[in-house]
Residue, then its C-alpha position, 0 to 999 in steps of 0.5 A: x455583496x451578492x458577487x462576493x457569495x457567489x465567490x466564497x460558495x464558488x472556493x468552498x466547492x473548490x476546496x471540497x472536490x479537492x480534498x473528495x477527489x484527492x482522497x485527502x485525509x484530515x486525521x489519521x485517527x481511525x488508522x494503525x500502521x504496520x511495517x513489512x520488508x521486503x527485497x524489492x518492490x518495483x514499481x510499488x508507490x506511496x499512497x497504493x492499496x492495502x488489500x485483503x480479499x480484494x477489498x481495500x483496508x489501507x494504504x501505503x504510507x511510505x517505502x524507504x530502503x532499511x541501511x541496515x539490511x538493504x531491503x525496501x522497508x514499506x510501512x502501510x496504514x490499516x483502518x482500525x477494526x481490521x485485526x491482523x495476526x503475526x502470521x499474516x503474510x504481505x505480498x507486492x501485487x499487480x492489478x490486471x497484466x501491466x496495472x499499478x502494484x498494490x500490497x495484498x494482505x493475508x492474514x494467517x492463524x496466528x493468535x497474536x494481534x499486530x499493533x500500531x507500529x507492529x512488524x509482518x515478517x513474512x513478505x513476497x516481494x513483487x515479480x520484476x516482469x522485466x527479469x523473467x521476460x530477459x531470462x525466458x528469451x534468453x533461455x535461462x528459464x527452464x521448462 
């Protein structure tokens, strides 16, 4: 008898760090999605930061590529009570020279309040470091 507690305490400890330490979420009810394109973001994954002002307000949801327009479409998870107008702006970002890329928020002046499902339209996507280092030591980057 005695063993088989020790187990059970042993597996709920187990499944506990689990889900702390793989930052699982049970429900998504304190969260909104909003949607941004961009033209490229390499180097960008699922489950990335969500920013404003260097403090996190979300995550990445998914990135796939829109058929339509063939840009990266990336929809992101923002906790309820961070109010982002129609005029925010959405930029691909790297943390420190060769950290990972997060998406950096910046919301602008509009007076209309994005929804659950509401679309950022001004977008920067990210700088692809490879490019600029090919152009520079090829001298197609002017001084």
């Amino acid at each position: 008898m005695g063993v088989g507690v020790f187990v059970l305490l042993g597996l709920i400890c187990i499944a506990y760090l689990t889900v702390k330490l793989g930052k699982m979420e049970w429900l998504d009810n304190d969260v909104y999605r909003v949607n941004a394109k961009f033209a490229t973001v390499t180097g960008l994954k699922e489950g990335a930061m969500v920013e404003i002002a260097g403090v996190q307000v979300g995550k990445v949801e998914t990135i796939t590529l829109d058929p339509k327009n063939m840009v990266a479409r990336v929809v992101m998870k923002i906790r309820n009570g961070v109010e982002l107008d129609d005029e925010t702006i959405a930029a691909v970002k790297t943390s420190g020279l060769i950290g990972d890329k997060y998406v950096r928020l910046q919301p602008g002046g509009g007076l209309n309040m994005l929804q659950d499902g509401g679309q950022i339209t001004e977008t920067q996507s990210a700088v692809d470091m490879e490019e600029l280092v090919g152009k520079y030591a090829f001298g197609e980057v002017k001084q």
